[in-house]
C-alpha positions in Angstrom: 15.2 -286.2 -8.3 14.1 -285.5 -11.9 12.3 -288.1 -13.7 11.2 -287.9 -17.5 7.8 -289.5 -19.1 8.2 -289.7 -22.6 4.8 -290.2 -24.9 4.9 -290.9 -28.8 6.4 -294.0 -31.5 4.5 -296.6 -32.7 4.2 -297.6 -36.3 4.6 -295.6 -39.4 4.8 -296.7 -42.9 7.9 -294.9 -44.7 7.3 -291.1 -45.8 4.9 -290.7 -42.4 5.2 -288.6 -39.3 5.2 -289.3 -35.5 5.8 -286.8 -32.7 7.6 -287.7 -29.1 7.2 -285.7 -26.4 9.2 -285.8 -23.2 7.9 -284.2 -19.9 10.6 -283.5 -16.8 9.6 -283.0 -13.4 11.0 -282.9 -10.1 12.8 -280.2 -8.5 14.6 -278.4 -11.1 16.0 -274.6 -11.3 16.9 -274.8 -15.1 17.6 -277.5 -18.2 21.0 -276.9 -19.3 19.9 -279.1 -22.2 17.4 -282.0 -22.9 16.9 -283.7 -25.7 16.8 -287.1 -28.1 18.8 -290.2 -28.5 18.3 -293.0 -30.3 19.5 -296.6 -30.4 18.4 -299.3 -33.2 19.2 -302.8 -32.5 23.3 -303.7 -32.3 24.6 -300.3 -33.0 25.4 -297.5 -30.1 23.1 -294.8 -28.9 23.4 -292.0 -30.9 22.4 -288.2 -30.8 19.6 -286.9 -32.4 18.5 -283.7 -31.2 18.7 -281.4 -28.5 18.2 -278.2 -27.2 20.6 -276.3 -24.7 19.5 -273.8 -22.3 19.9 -271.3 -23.9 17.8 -272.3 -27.0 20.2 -273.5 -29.6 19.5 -276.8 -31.3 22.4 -279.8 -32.1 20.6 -282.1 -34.7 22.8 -284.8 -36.5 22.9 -285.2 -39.9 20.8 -287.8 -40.8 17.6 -286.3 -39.9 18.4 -282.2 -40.7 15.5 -281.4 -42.8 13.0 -283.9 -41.6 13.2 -283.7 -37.3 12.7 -280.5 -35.8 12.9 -280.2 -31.9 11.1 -278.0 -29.9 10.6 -277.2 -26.1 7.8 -275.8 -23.7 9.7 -274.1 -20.8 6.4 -273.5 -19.2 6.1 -277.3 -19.0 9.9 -278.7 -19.1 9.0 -280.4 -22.1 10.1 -280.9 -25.5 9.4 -282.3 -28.3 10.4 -283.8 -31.1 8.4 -284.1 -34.6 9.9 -286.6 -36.9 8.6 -286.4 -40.9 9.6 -288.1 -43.7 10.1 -291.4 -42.0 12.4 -293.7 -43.6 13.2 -297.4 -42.0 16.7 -296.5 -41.2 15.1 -293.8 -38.6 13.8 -297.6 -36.6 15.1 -297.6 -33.1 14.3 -296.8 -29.6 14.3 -293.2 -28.6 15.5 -292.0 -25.4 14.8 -288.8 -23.8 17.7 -287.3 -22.0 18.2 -284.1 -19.2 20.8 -282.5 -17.9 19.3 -280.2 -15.3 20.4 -278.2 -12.6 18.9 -278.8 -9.1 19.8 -278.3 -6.0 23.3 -279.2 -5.3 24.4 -279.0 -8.8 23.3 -280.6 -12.0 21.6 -284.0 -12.6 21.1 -286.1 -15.7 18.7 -288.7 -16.4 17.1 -290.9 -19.2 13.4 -291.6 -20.0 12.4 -295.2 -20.0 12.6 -295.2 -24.0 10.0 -295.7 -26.8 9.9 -297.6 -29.9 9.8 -295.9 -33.5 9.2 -298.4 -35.8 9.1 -297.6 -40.0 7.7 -300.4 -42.3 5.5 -301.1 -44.8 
């Protein structure tokens, strides 16, 4: 019912920048939020960003200062520009929404994409 296409990752040597973008469609009346999460190989899934309806922003720790995450309304999209690259920031990133459609709310997860940092 809503499906997300996430673009973005690849390969960055340390100190670089990549952008992800994530793109909902389907029949929605309004994001209650939609955002980032991430998941490097043997650890959990983790938060990294999102924005709620409203337009405040949740971003952990461990990338305040170098992630900023932004959305297009116009285009149920947002994204999220990552700087400052270190190897630590290596994982797959998923895009998650929780939307509202009809019936009541939905949530989903992109397909994921891969981030990698190294020299």
């Amino acid at each position: 019912q809503v499906q997300l296409v996430e673009s973005g990752g690849g390969l960055v040597q340390p100190g670089g920048s990549l952008r992800l973008s994530c793109a909902a469609s389907g029949s929605i009346f309004s994001i209650n939020r939609m955002g980032w999460f991430r998941q490097a190989p043997g650890k959990q899934r983790e938060l990294v960003a999102l924005i709620t309806g409203p337009g405040s922003t949740i971003i952990t720790d461990s990338v305040k200062g170098r992630f900023t995450i932004s959305r297009d309304n116009a285009k149920n999209t947002v994204s999220l520009q990552m700087s400052s690259l270190k190897p630590e920031d290596t994982a797959v990133y998923y895009c998650h929404i929780r939307a509202e459609i009809s019936g009541g709310y939905y949530e989903t997860w992109g397909q994921g994409t891969q981030v990698t940092v190294s020299s």
